[in-house]
N, C-alpha and C positions, 0 to 999 in steps of 0.2 A: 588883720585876718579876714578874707573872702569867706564865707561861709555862703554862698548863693550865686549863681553863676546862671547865664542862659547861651546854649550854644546852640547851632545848624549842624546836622550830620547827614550825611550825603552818600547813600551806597552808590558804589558805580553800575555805570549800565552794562546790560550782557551785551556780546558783539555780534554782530551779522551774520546769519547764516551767508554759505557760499555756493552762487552760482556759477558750476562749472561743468566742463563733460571731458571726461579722460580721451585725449590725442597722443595718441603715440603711434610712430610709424608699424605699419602692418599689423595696424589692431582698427582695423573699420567699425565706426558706429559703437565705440567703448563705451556708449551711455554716461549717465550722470555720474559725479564724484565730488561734488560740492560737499566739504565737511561743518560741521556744525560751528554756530560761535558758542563762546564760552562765556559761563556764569560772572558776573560782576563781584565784586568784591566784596563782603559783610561790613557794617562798624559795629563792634564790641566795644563796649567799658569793662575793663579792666579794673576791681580794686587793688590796693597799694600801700603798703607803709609808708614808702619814699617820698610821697605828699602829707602834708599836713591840713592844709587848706586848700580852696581853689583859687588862689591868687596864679596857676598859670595859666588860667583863664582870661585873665583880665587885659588880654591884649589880642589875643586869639580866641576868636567864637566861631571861625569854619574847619569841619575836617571834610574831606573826601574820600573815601577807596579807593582804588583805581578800577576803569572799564576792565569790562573781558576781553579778549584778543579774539579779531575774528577769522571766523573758517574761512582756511584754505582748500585746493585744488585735491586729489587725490587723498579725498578721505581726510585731508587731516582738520585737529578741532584745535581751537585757537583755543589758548592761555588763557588758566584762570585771571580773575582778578584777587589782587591779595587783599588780604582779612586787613582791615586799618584798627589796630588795636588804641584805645581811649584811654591813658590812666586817669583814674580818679581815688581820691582818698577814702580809705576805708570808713563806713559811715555814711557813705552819699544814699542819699532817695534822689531817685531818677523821676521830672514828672512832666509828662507830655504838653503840649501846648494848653488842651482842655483840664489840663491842674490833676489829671488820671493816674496814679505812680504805675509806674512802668515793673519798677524794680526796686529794691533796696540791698546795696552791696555793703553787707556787716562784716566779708570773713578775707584775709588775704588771699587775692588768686580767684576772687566768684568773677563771673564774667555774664554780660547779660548782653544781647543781643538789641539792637537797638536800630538797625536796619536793614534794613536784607539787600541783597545784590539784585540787578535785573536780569531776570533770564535772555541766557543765551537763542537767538534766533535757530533754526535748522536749515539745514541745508537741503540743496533741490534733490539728492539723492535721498533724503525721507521720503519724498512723494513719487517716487517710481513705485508706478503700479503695470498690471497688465493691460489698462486701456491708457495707460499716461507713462508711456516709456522715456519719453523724452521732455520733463518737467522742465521749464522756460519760467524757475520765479525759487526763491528761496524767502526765508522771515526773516525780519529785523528783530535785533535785540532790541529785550525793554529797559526802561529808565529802572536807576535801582529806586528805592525808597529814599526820601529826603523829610524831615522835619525839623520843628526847634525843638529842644529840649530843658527845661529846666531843672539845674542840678543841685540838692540842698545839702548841706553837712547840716549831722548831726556828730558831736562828737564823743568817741567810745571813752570813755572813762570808768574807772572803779570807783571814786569817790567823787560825788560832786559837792562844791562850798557853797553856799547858798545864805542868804542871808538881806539884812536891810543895807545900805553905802553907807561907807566905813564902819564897820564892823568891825575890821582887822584879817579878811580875809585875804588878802593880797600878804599879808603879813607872814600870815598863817602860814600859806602857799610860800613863801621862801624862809621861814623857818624849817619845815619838815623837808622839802628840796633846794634842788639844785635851780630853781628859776627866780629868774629876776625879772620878777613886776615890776611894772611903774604905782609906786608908793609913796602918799602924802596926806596930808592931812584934811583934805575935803572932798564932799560926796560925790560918788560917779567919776575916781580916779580911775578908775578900769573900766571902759568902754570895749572892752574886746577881751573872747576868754583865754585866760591864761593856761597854761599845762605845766606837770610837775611831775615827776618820778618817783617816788616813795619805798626804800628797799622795806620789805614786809615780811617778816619770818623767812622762809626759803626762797620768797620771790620778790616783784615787784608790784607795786598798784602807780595807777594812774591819777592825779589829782586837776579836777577842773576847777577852776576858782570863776566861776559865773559873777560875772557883771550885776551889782544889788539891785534888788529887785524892789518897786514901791506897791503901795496900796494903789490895783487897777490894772498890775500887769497882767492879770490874767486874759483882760480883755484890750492887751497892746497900748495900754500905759507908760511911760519910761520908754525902757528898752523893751517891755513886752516880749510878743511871740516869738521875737528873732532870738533872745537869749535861752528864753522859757524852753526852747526845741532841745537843745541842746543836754538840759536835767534827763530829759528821758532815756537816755540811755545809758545811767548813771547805775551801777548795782548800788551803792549806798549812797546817800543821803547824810549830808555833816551841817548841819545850822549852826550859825556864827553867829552869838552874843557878843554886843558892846559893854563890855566891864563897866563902864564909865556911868554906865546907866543904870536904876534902880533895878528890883525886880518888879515893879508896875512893867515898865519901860519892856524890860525883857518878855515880858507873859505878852505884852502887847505886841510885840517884836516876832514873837514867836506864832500867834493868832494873823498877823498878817499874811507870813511869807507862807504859813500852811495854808492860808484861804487861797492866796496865789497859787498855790501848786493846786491846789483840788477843782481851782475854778478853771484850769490851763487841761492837765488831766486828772479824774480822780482819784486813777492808781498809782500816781506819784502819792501818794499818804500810804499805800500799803507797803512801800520801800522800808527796808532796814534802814536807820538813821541813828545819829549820833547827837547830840547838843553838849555844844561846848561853848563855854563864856569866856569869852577871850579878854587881853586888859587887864590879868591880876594883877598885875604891875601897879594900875592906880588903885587898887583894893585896900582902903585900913583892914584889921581884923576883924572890927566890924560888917566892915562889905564881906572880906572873905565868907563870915560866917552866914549870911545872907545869901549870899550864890551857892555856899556849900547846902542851906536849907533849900531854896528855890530846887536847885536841878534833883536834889532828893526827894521832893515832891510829884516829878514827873515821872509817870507810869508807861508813857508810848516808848518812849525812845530804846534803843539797846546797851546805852551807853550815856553815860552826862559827864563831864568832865569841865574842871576850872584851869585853864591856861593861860601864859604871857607868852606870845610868840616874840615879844621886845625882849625878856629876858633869860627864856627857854622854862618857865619854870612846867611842870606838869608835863611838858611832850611827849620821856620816855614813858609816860603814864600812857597817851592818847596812840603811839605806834605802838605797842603790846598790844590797846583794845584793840583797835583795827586791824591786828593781824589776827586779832578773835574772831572780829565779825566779820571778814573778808568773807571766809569760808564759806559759811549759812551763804552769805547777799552774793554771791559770786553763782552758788547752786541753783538758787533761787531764778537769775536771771539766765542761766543757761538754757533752759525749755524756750523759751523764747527767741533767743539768741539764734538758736540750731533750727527754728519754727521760721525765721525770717530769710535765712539763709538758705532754706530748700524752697523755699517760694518761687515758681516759674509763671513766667509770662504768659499768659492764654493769647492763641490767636485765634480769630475763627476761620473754623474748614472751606477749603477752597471749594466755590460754588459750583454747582451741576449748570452747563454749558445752555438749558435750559429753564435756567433761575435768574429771569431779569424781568424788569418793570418796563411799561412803555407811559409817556405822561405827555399830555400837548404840551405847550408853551409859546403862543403867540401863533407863532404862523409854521411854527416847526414842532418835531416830535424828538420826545429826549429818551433815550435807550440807556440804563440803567442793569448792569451787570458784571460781576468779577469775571468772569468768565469770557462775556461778550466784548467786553471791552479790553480785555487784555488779546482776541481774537483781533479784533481790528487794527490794535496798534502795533502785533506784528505782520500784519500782510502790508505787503508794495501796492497802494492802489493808484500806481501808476505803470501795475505791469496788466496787462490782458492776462493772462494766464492764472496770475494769483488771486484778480478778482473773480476770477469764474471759480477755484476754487474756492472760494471763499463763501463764492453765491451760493454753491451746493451745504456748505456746512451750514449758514444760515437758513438755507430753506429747510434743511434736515431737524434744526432747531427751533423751530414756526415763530422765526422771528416774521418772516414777511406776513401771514396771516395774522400775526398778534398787532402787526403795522393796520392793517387792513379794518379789522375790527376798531381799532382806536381811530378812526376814520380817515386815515392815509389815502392818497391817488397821486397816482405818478404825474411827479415833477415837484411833490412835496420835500422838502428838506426833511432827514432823519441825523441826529449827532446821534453816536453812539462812542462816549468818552470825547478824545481831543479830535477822532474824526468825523467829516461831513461828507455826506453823500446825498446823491439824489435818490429818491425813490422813484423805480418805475414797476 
């Protein structure tokens, strides 16, 4: 099972505005008709049942959208770029190269936007004015957005098993389902979490059988945080006692995996939970009557129950409670559910074309702005005409004066983004 995955995704770039001028016989001087290029392509992740994990990751870490299509002659505007759509398994946190979550896709069908397209350039027929009839320059499209991404599963479950190695919870997990663990007789048989199906009153519940957990996973012990992630989005909670062992053993058993979960998150202890002592099978009457006083004892739990998943004894006991408690820990975890699922991405608003920093650096001055820099990297500054336009929109925005104060003189180098120009 993949549970962690890092990929690159790649919006496509918008396409080139178009330099052109309408010729057609017996139309003199038809002016400009250069049409626009078009928007690049988005990447969206897509959640999914049809994934389990992200093991189709594990060979493939690039996607791409496709460019936009660029403007043609007579008006016309070139083809989007298409939407590259991302499955991923339901339960993924999405988190940026800076460890930032992007998003967390809990529900089938949420879609979160994870790069954007590069805008499409305009064509010379934008810039027909009355003193510029005959516009000799059009924009280039921009690069779309590109980053890595890192992708977590956490996995949705109704029940998660939780306990010390070997417990019996792999057992457990293919006594009440249809799944087949790997099951034996020594600790840290299960290295990877299992799933299970459980039909429950009218419906079905989910069963995670987590990987046992020792004294320190809280603080990435064992298996640690990699498995630990996973409890959290668990509506109940089932602790798996080793029969075989005293009630010291169990009390003790029990005081561990709960410091674990409190020291990983607190509110894992406020979960509905179950405690069941598995292994009545090696019980004399003695022990029976031992674990029947032990879990009578305990006041937190919803439920306590004594079962043999080796022999079935107690189970139709243990699916009645759980299709009890489902109910409550199913309601319980909906607010939150529905809380994570309306969560949208903040971006911040696009800058005012007059919202940029200017900073020396050596022998050159660095020009710092959304705005400014997405101006530059659509103009040709290798046409005359685009750069004079360009000069006026610059000088309209007191970049050359903000040059000037920062103590600029012509012939000084100025970047503004991935361009370079001279100052004069």
């Amino acid at each position: 099972m993949l549970d962690r995955a890092s990929i690159c995704v790649r919006a496509g770039r918008g396409g080139n505005g178009s330099l052109s001028f309408r010729r057609e016989k017996y139309v003199p001087k038809g002016g400009p008709d250069g049409g626009d290029g078009a928007p690049g392509g988005d990447v969206v992740l897509m959640a999914t049942r049809q994934f389990h994990d992200l093991s189709h990751f594990r060979h493939k870490h690039h996607f791409r959208a496709a460019d936009g299509g660029q403007g043609r002659g007579a008006n016309k505007r070139g083809a989007d770029g298409g939407v590259l759509e991302v499955q991923v398994p339901v339960g993924t946190e999405v988190l940026g190269a800076d460890g930032v979550m992007l998003g967390d896709l809990v529900t089938e069908g949420q879609r979160l936007l994870v790069a954007r397209g590069g805008e499409g350039g305009r064509g010379n027929v934008c810039f027909k004015s009355s003193t510029r009839q005959a516009p000799k320059f059009a924009e280039r499209g921009l690069d779309g957005e590109e980053l890595w991404l890192t992708l977590s599963l956490k996995l949705l479950a109704d029940i998660g098993l939780v306990g010390l190695p070997n417990a019996g919870k792999s057992s457990l997990l293919a006594a009440l389902t249809r799944a087949h663990p790997k099951i034996a007789a020594y600790p840290f048989t299960t290295i990877e979490p299992n799933l299970g199906v459980l039909s429950v009153g009218q419906g079905t519940a989910v069963i995670a059988d987590i990987p046992g957990l020792i004294e320190g996973a809280g603080e990435g012990a064992g298996l640690g945080h990699r498995f630990l992630a996973h409890i959290e989005r668990t509506a109940l909670l089932m602790f798996v006692l080793d029969g075989g062992d005293g009630a010291a053993d169990w009390s003790a058993a029990l005081d561990t995996v709960r410091g674990e979960l409190g020291a990983f998150r607190a509110q894992l202890l406020q979960r509905p939970a179950l405690v069941v002592v598995n292994k009545a099978d090696l019980l004399d009457a003695a022990g029976r009557e031992e674990a029947g006083a032990f879990l009578a004892g305990l006041e937190w739990p919803a439920a306590s129950l004594l079962v043999s998943a080796q022999r079935g004894d107690g189970l139709k006991d243990l699916v009645a409670t759980l299709a009890e408690v489902m109910v409550s820990a199913r309601e319980a975890q909906a607010p939150a559910a529905s809380a994570a699922a309306a969560a949208t991405v903040l971006r911040p608003a696009d800058a005012r074309l007059e919202s940029f920093t200017v900073a020396r650096d050596g022998e050159c001055f660095v020009v710092r702005g959304f705005q400014i820099e997405r101006l530059f990297a659509k103009a040709d500054l290798d046409n005359e005409d685009a750069v004079a336009y360009l000069q006026q929109l610059i000088e309209r925005a007191g970049l050359n004066d903000a040059l000037r104060k920062a103590g600029a003189t012509p012939g000084d180098t100025v970047l503004v983004g991935a361009q370079e120009f001279e100052f004069a």
